[in-house]
Structures are given as C-alpha cells and as structure tokens.
C-alpha positions as YAML, in Angstrom:
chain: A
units: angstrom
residues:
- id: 1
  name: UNK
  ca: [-45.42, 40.23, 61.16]
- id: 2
  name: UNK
  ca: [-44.00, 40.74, 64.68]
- id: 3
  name: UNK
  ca: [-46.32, 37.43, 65.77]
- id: 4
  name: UNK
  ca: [-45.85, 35.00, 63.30]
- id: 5
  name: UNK
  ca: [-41.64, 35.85, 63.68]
- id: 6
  name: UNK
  ca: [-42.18, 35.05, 67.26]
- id: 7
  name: UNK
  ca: [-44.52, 31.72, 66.20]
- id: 8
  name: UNK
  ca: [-41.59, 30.70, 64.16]
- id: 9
  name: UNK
  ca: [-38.62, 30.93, 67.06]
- id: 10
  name: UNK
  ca: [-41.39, 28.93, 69.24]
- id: 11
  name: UNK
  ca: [-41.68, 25.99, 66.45]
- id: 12
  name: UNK
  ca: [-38.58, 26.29, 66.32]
- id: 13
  name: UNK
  ca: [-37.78, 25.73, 70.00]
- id: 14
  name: UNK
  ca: [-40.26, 22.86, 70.23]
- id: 15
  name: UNK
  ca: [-38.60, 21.37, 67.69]
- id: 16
  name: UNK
  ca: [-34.98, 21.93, 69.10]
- id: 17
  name: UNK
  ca: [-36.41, 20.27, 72.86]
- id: 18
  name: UNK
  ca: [-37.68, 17.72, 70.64]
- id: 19
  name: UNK
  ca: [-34.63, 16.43, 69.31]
- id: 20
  name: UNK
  ca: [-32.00, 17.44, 72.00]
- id: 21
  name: UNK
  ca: [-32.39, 16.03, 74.93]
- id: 22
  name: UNK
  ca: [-31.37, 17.94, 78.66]
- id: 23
  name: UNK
  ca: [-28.36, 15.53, 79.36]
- id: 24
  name: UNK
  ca: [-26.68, 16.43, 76.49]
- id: 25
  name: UNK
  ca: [-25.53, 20.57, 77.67]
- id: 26
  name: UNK
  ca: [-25.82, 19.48, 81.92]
- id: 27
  name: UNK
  ca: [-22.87, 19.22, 83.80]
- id: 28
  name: UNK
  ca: [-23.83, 16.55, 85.89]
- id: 29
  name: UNK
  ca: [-21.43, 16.22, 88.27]
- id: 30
  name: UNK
  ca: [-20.55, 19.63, 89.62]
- id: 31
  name: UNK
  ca: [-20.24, 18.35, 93.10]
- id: 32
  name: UNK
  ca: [-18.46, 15.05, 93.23]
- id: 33
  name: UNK
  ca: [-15.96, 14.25, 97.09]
- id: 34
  name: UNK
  ca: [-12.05, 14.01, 97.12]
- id: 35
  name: UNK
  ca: [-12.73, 10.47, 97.74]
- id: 36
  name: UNK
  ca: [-13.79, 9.60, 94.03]
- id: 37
  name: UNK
  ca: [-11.75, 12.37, 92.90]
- id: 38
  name: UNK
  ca: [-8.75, 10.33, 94.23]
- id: 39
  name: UNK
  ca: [-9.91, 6.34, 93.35]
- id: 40
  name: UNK
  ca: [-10.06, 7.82, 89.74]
- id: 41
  name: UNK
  ca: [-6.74, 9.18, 89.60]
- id: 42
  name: UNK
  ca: [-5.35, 5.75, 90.64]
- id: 43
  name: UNK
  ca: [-7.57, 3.47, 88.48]
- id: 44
  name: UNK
  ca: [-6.95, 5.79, 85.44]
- id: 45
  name: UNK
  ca: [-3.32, 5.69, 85.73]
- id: 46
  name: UNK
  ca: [-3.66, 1.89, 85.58]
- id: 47
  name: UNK
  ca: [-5.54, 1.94, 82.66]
- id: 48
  name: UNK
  ca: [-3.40, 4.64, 80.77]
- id: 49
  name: UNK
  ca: [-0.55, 2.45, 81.35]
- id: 50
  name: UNK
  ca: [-2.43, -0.86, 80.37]
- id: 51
  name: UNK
  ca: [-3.21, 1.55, 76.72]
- id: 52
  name: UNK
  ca: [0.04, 2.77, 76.36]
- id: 53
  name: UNK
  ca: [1.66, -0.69, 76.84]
- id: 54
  name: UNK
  ca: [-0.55, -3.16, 74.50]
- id: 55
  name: UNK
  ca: [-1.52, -0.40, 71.61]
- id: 56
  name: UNK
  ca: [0.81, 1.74, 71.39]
- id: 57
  name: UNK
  ca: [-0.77, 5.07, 70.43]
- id: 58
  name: UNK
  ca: [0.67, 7.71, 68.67]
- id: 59
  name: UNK
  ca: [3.04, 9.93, 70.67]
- id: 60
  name: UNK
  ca: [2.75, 12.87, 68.06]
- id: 61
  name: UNK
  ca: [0.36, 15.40, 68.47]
- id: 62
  name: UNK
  ca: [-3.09, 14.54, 67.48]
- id: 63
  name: UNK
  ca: [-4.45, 17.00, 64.87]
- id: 64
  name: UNK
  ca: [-7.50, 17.89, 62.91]
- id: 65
  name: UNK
  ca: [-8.41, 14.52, 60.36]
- id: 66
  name: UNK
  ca: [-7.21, 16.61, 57.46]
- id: 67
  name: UNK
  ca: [-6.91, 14.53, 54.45]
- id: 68
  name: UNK
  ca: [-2.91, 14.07, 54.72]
- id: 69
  name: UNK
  ca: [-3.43, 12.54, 58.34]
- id: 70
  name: UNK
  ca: [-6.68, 10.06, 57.37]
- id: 71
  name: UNK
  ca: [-3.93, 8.41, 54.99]
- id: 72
  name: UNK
  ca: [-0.67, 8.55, 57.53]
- id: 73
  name: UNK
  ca: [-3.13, 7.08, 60.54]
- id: 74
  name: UNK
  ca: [-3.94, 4.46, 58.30]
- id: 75
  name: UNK
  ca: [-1.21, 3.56, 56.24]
- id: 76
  name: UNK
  ca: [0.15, 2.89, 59.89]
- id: 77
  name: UNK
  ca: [-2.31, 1.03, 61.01]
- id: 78
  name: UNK
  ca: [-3.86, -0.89, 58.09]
- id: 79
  name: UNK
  ca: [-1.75, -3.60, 59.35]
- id: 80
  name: UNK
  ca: [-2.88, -4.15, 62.64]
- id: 81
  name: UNK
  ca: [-5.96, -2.39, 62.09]
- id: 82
  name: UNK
  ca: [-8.29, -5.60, 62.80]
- id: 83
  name: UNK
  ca: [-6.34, -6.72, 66.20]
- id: 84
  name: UNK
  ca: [-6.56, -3.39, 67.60]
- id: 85
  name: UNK
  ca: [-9.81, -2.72, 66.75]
- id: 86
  name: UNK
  ca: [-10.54, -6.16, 68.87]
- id: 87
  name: UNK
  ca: [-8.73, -5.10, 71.65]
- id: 88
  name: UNK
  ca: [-9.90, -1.40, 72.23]
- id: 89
  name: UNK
  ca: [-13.09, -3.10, 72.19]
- id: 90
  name: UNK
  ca: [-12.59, -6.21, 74.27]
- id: 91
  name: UNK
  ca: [-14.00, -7.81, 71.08]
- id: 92
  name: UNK
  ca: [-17.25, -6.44, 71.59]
- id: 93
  name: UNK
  ca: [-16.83, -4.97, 67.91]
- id: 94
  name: UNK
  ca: [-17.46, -7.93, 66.30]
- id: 95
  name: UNK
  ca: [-21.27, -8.18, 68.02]
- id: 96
  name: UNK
  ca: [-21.80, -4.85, 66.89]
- id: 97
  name: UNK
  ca: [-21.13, -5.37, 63.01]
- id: 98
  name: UNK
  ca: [-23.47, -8.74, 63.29]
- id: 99
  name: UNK
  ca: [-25.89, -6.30, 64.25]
- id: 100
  name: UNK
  ca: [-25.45, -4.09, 61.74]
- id: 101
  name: UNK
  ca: [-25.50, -7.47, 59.09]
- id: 102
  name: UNK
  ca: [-28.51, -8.94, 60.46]
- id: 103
  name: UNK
  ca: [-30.13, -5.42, 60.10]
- id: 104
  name: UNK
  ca: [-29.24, -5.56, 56.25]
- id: 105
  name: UNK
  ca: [-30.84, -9.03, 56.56]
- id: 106
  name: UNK
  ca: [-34.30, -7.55, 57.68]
- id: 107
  name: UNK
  ca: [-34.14, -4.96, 55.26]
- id: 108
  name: UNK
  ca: [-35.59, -7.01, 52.69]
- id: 109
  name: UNK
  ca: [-39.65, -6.78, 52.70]
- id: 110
  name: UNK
  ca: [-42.05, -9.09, 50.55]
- id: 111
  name: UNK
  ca: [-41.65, -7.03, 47.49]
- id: 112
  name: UNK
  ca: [-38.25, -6.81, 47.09]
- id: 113
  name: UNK
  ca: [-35.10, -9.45, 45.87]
- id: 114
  name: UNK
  ca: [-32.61, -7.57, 45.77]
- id: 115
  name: UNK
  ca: [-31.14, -5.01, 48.06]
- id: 116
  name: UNK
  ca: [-28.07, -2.18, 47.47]
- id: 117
  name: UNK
  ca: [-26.17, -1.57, 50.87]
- id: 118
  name: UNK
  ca: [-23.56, 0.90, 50.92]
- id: 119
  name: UNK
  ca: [-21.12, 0.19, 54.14]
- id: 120
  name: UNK
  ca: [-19.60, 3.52, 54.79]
- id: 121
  name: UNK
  ca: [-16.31, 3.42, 56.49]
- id: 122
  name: UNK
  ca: [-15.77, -0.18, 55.37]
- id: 123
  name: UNK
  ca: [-11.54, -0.12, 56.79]
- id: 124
  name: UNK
  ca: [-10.92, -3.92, 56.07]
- id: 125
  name: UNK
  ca: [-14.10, -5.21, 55.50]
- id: 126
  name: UNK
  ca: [-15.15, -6.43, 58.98]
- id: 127
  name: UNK
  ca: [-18.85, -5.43, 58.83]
- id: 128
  name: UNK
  ca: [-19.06, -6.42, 55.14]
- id: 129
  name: UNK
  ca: [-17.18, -9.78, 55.74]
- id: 130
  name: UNK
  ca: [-20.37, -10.45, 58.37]
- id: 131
  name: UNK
  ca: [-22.93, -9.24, 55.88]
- id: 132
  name: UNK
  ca: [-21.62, -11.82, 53.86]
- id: 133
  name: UNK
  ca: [-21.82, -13.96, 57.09]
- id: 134
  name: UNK
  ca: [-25.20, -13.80, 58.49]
- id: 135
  name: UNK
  ca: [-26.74, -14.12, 54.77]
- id: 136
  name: UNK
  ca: [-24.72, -17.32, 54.28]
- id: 137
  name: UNK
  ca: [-26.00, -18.73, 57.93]
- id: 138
  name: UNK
  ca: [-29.37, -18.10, 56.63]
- id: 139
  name: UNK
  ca: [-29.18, -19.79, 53.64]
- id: 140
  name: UNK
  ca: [-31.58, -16.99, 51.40]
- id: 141
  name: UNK
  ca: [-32.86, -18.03, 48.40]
- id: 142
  name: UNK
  ca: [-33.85, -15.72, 45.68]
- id: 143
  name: UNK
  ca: [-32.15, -12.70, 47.71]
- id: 144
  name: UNK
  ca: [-29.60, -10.53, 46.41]
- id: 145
  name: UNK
  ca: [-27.19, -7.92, 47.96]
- id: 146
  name: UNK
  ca: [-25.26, -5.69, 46.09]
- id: 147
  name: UNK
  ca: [-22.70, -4.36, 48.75]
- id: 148
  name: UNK
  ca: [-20.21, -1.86, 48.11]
- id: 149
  name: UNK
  ca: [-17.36, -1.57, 51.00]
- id: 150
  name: UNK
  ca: [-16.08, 2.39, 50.75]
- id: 151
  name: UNK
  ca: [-13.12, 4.24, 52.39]
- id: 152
  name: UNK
  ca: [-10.41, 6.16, 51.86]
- id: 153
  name: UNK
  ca: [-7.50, 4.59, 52.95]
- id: 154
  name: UNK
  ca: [-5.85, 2.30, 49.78]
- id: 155
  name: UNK
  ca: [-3.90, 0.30, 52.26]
- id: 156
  name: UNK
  ca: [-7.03, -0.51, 54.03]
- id: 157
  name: UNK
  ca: [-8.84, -1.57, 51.11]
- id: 158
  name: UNK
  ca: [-6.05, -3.25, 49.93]
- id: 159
  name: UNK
  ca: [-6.97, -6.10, 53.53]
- id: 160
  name: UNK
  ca: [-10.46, -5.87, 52.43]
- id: 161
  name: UNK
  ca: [-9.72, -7.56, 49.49]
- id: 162
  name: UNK
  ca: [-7.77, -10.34, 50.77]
- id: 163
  name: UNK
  ca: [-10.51, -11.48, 53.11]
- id: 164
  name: UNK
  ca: [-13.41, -10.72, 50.42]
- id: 165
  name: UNK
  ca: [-11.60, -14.01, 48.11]
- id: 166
  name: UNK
  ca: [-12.92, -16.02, 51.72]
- id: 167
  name: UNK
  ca: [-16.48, -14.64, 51.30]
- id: 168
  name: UNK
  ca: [-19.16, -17.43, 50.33]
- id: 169
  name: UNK
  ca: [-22.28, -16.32, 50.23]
- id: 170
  name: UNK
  ca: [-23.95, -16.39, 46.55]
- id: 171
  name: UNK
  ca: [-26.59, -13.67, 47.44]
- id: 172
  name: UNK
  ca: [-23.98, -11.34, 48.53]
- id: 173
  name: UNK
  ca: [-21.74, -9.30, 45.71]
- id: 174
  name: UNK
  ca: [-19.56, -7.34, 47.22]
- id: 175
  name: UNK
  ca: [-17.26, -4.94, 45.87]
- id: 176
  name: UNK
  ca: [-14.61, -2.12, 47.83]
- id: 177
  name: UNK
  ca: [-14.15, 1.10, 46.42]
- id: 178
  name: UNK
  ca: [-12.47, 4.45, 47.39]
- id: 179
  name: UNK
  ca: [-14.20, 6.97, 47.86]
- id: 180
  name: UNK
  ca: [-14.92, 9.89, 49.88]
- id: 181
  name: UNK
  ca: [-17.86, 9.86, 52.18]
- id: 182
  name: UNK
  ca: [-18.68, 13.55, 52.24]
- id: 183
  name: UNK
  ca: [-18.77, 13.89, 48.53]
- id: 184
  name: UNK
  ca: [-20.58, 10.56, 47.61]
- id: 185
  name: UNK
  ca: [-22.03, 11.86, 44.43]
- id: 186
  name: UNK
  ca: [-19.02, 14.76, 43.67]
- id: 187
  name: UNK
  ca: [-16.91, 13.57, 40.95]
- id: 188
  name: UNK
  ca: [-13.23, 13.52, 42.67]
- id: 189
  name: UNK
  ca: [-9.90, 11.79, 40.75]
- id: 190
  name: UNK
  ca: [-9.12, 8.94, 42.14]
- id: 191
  name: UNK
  ca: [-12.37, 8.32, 43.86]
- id: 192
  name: UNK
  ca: [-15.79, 6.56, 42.96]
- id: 193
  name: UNK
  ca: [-19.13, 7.87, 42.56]
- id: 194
  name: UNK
  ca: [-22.52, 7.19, 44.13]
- id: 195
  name: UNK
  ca: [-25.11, 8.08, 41.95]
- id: 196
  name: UNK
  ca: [-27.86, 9.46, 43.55]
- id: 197
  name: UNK
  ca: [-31.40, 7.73, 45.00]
- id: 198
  name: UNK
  ca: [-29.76, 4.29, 44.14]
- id: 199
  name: UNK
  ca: [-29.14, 3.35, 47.53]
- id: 200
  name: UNK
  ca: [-31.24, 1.40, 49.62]
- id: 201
  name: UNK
  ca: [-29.38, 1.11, 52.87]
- id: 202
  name: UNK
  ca: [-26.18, 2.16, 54.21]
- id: 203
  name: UNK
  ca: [-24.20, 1.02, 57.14]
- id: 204
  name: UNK
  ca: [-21.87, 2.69, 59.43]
- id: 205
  name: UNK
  ca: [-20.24, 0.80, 61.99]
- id: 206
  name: UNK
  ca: [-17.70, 2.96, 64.35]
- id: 207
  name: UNK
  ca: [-16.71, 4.70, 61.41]
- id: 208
  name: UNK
  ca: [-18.23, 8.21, 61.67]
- id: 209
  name: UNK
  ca: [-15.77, 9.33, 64.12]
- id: 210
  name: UNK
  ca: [-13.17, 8.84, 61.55]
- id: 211
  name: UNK
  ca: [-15.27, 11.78, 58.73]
- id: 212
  name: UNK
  ca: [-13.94, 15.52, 59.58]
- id: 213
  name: UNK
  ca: [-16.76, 16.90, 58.06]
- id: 214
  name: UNK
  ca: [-19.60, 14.49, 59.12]
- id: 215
  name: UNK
  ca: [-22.54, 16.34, 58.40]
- id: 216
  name: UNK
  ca: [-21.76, 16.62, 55.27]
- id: 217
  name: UNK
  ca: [-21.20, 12.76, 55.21]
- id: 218
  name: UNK
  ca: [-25.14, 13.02, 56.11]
- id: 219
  name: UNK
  ca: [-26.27, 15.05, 53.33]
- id: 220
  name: UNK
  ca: [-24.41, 13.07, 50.91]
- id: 221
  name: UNK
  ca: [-26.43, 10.26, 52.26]
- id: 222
  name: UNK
  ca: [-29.45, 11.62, 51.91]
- id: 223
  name: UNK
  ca: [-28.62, 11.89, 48.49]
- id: 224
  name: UNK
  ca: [-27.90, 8.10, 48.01]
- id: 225
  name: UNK
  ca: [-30.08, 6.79, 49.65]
- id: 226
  name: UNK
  ca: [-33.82, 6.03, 48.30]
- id: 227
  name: UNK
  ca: [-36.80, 7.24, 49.26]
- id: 228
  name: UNK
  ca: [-37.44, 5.00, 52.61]
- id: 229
  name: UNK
  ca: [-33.82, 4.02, 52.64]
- id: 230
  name: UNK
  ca: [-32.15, 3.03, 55.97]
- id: 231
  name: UNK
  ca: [-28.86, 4.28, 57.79]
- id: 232
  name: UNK
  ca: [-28.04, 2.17, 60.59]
- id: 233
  name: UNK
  ca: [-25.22, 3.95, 62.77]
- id: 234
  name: UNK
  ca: [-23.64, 2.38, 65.73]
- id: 235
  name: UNK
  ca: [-20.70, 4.47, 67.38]
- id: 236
  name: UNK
  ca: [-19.31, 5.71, 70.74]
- id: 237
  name: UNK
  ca: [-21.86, 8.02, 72.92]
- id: 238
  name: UNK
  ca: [-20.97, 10.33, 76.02]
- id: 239
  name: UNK
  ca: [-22.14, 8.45, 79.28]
- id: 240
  name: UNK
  ca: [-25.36, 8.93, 80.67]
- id: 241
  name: UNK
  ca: [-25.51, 9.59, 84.13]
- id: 242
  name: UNK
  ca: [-29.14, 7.87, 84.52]
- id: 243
  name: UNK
  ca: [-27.70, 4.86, 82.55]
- id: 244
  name: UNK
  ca: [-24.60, 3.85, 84.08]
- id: 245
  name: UNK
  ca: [-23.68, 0.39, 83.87]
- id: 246
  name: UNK
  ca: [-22.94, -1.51, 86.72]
- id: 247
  name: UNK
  ca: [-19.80, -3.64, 88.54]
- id: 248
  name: UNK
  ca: [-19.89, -6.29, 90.18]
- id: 249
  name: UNK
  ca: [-17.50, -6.28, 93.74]
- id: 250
  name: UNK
  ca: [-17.84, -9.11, 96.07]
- id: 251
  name: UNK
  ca: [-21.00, -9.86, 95.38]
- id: 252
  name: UNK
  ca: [-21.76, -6.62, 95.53]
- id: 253
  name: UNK
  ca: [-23.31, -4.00, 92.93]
- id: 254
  name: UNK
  ca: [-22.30, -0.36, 91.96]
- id: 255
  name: UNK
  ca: [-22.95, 1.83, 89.75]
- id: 256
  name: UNK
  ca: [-20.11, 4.36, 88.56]
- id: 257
  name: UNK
  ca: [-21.60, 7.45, 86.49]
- id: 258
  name: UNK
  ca: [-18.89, 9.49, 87.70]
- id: 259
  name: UNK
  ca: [-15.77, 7.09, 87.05]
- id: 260
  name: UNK
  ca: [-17.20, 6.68, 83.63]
- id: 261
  name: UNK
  ca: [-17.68, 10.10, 82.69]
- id: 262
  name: UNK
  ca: [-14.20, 10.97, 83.86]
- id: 263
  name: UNK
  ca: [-12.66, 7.84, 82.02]
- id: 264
  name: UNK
  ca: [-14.45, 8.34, 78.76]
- id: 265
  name: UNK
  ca: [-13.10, 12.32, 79.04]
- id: 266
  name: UNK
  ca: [-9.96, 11.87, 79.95]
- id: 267
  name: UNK
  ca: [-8.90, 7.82, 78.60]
- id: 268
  name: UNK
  ca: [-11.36, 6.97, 75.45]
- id: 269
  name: UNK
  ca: [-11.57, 10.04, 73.85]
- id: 270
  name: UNK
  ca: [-7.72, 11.80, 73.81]
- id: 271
  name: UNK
  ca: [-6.07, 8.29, 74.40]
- id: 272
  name: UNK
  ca: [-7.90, 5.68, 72.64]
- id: 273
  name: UNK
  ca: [-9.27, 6.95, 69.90]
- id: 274
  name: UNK
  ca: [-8.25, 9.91, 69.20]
- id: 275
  name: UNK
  ca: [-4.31, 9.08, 69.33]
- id: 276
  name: UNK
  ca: [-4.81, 5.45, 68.27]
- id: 277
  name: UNK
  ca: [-6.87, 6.26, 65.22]
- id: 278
  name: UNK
  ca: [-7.44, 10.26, 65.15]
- id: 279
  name: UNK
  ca: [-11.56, 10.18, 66.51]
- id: 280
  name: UNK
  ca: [-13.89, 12.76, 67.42]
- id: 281
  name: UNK
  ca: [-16.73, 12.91, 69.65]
- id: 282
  name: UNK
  ca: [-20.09, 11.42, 67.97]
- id: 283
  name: UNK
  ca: [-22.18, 11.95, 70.61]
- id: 284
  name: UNK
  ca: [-23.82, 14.87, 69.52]
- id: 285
  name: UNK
  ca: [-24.14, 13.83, 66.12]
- id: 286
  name: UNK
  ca: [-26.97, 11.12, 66.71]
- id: 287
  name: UNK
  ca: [-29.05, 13.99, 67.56]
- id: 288
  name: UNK
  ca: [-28.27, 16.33, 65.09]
- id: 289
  name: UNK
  ca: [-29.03, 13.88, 62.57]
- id: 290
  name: UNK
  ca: [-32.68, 14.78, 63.04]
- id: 291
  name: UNK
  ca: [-32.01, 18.22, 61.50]
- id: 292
  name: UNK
  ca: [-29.84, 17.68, 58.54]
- id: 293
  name: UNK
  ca: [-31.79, 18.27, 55.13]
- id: 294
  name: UNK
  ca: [-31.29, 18.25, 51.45]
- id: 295
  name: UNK
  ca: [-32.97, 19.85, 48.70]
- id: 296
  name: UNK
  ca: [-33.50, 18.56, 45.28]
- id: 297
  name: UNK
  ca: [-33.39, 21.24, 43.01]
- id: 298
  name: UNK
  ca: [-34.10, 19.65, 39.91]
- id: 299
  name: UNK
  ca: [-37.44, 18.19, 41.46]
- id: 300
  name: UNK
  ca: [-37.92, 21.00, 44.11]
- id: 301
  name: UNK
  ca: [-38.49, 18.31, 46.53]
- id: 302
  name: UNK
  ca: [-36.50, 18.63, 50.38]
- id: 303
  name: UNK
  ca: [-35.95, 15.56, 51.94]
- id: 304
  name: UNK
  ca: [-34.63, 14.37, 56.17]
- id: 305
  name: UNK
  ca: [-34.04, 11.77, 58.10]
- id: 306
  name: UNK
  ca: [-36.81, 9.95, 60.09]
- id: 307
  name: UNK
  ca: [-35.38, 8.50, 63.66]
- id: 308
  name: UNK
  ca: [-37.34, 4.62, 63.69]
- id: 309
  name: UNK
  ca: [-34.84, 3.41, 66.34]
- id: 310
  name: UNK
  ca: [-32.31, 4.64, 68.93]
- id: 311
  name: UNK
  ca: [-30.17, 2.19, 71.60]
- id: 312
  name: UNK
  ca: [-27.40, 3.32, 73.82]
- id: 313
  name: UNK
  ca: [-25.73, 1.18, 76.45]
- id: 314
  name: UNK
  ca: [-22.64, 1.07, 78.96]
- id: 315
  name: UNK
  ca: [-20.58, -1.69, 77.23]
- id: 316
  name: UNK
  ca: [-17.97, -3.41, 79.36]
- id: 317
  name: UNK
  ca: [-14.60, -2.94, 79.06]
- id: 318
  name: UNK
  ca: [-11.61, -5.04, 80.00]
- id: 319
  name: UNK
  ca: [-11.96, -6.21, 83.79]
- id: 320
  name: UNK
  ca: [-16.02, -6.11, 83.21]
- id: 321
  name: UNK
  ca: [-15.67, -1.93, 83.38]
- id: 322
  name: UNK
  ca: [-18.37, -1.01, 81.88]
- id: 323
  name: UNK
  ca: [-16.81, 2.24, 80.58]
- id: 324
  name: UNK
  ca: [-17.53, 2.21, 76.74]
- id: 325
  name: UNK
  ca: [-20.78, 3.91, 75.91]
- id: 326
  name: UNK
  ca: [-22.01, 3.05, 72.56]
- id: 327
  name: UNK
  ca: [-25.12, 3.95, 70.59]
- id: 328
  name: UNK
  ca: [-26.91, 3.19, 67.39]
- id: 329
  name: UNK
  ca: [-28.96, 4.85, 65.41]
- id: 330
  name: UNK
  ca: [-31.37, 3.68, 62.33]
- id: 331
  name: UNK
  ca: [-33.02, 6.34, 60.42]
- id: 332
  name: UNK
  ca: [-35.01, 6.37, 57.00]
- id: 333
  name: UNK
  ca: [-35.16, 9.25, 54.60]
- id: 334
  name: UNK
  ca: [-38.16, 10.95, 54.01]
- id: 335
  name: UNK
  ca: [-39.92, 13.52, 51.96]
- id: 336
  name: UNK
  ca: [-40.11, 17.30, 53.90]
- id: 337
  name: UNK
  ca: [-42.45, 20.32, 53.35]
- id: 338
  name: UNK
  ca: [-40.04, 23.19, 52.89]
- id: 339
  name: UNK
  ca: [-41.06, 25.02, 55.82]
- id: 340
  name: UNK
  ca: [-40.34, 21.65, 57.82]
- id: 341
  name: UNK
  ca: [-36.75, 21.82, 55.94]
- id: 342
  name: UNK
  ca: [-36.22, 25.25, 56.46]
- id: 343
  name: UNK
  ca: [-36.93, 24.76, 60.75]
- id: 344
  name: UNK
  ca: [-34.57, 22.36, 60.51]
- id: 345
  name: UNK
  ca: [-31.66, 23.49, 58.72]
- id: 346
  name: UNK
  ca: [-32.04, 26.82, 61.16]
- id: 347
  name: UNK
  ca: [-31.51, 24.45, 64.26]
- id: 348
  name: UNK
  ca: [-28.80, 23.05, 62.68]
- id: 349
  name: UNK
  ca: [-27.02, 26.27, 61.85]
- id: 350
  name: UNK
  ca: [-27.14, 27.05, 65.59]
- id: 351
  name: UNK
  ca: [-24.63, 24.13, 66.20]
- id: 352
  name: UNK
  ca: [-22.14, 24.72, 63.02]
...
C-alpha cells in the first residue's frame, strides 16, 4: 500500500516537471548592480508618464473583476475600447487576431464544410471582424463558419454589431451573444447557452486576463468543445530571461532581461492592464491548462486538453522596446483514462 502511494506522488511529480517548467517559480535576478537598478528608475518614469498621459487609466483602486466592475470597466471603455487596445499594443494586436483568423482558416480538414468557432472574449468584434477577413481574402468555396462573438459587456456588444453590418464574407455567419464564459453551458438570465460537444474551435485573443475565474472558463470549454476541438489562446506571458528580445543602440545590440522583467512588474501589469482594463497575470495559466479536466457523468468518460503548439516572444513596444511578452497557446481536447484525470486534477489542486 505504502509503495504504490509513494508510485503515485512520483507520477505525479513527473507529471508536474512535465508541464511546469523551472523559469516559471526562479527568481532570476537576485543579484542585479545599482547601475541598472538606477537606468530603470529613469526610463520607467518616462514611460509611466507617457501611460498616464495618452490612456488615461483609472485612478481608483483596482479591485478583484467581480461582476459589478467587468460592466463599470467596460461601460467606460466600450467607447474607446478599439483605439486603446491599438495603442497599448503599438498595433501589434491586430497581427495577433489575423493569427488567430487564419488559424480558424486551417481548421477545416478534407472532410469537413462547415466549421463552429466560438470567439471567447469577443469585446467589439476585432478578432471576429478578421475571421470574417481572412476567409473573404481567400475567397472559400463550399466553406462555412458559424461564428458566435461572446462577452459580457452589452455596451461592448452593442460596437460589435455596428461593424458586423461591414462584414462580407458569405462563408462566415456571425452572430454576438452575451454570455458568461465560465458557465458556457449553465443556464443564467440574461445570458446565452452553449450546448455542449457542439463546438469545434474556440478563440481567445487577449481576453483571458479579463475571466476572474479562468479555470473554470477552461472546463466550460472542455465542455463545448468536440472531441478534437481546438482552443487557440494568445495573451500576455511573464518575460523569459533566456528569451529577451533585443534593442538596437547605435548600431549596437542588447539584450535587456532585467529592464523587461522590472517593466512588465511594475508598468504592464498594475498600470496597463490592470488599471486600464482590470487584468490579471496569464502567465501561469498556459501551463496549467495541461491539468484541467472534466468528467462526463452521463457517459463516464473524462476528458483534457492536449498542448499541439506553444509560441512566446518579446514583442516590441513603442520606441522598438521590446517589453511586451506574449504567448499563444493551441490545444485540442481529448479523451483521458480516469487515473490520467485524477493525476491531473491533483496537480491542479496544488495551485488553487
């Protein structure tokens, strides 16, 4: 008995160094001169100011993203929701959402014509709009996509609208719907339901910051989504010291791990996005995505997530900084044993 406990926390363990990488709990820069300590002070003053000055944040203290605060952030913001998103960004946003459409494009395999895509998140429509985009460029034939555009903001939804009447692409049918992401299939007044397994991918483009409770915005797609079904994730990441971008000064090249960490610490997350539209750290989620599960009672069947592809890069920022880290995540849902299941929703449990 004593053994196979002890073969268990050891399959366990493997599983946990499997997942969860070493960068993710070191403290990488422990030691770092007065020198650097000082340059940052003076370059992140300058870029505080350059925040405060063009976006405006929210003075008011930032609290948890309870339900009452999701719709005051954004009833604020639906407005200028699209140019700010631009220039927090440097416009890099709109690169990222082609991705995400051109990854709904190559979704479709030899058997299939038609395609459900849930975009998660969906604010005013600006991954949907180049969904609608990329499958109009590509002039498909005998390809359909049924897209539904979620969130829960009204007054967001309300500017998706308006630029869905522009849309022109005849395979594309889009629709935007409120609805809670971390109770897709609960019924809740006022909201939509996903029925489940009838989903065959879902998008998520810098919108998982935004959920409170985003592992439950996980299970819920698991519970959407097919058998085989695709999330595609992209979203900010922690820097990595080992993949620091690099600058460009007279001619010269550096690389700044320590200036980015500190800036992405102490600028991004507080300033940026968590007073300009009330974000949380998603780094660690792209890991613990590998340990979320969900059992079907009514077929006794438990089901996970599959990682096919991870990317993370040092984006650049205004003034070619390259101090916004970004990753992206695609991952397919797949049929579990239950001890597999069980392993994982123990590792899980460890970080709840």
């Amino acid at each position: 008995m004593e053994n196979k406990k002890e073969d268990l926390i050891f399959e366990k363990n493997q599983l946990r160094n499997k997942f969860l990488p070493e960068y993710l709990f070191v403290d990488e820069f422990s030691q770092i001169n007065i020198f650097k300590r000082m340059l940052f002070w003076v370059l992140k003053k300058i870029i505080q100011a350059f925040i405060w000055i063009v976006l405006n944040p929210r003075k008011d203290k930032v609290c948890e993203l309870d339900e009452k605060e999701v719709e005051r952030v954004y009833n604020r913001e639906a407005r200028f929701y699209d140019w700010k998103h631009h220039m927090t960004t440097r416009g890099q946003d709109l690169k990222w959402r082609r991705s995400a459409a051109q990854f709904v494009l190559n979704c479709f395999n030899n058997s299939q014509n038609s395609i459900v895509c849930l975009d998660l998140c969906t604010g005013t429509g600006l991954t949907a709009k180049e969904i609608d985009n990329i499958f109009h460029l590509n002039k498909v034939e005998g390809l359909a996509v049924n897209l539904i555009g979620l969130y829960y903001n009204e007054a967001m939804l309300s500017r998706a609208r308006k630029k869905h009447s522009k849309f022109y692409s005849q395979a594309v049918q889009t629709k935007f719907v409120r609805g809670d992401a971390t109770a897709l299939t609960q019924k809740k007044e006022g909201f939509v339901t996903i029925d489940e397994s009838s989903v065959d991918v879902v998008t998520n483009v810098f919108g998982i910051g935004g959920i409170k409770e985003s592992i439950n915005n996980l299970e819920e797609v698991l519970k959407v989504l097919k058998i085989g079904g695709l999330y595609y994730i992209y979203d900010m990441h922690k820097p990595i010291k080992e993949l620091a971008g690099e600058i460009c000064i007279f001619g010269f090249w550096f690389s700044m791990p320590y200036f980015e960490k500190r800036v992405y610490e102490e600028i991004t997350m507080p300033l940026v996005l968590g007073r300009l539209w009330g974000w949380r750290d998603t780094t660690m989620l792209f890991y613990l995505i590998n340990f979320v599960t969900y059992h079907d009672k009514q077929k006794d069947m438990y089901y996970g997530f599959k990682k096919i592809q991870f990317n993370f890069t040092a984006e650049r920022w205004w003034a070619s900084l390259p101090i916004m880290p970004v990753a992206s995540i695609i991952i397919k849902k797949e049929e579990l044993s239950k001890i597999e299941a069980q392993k994982r929703a123990e590792v899980l449990q460890d970080f709840l």
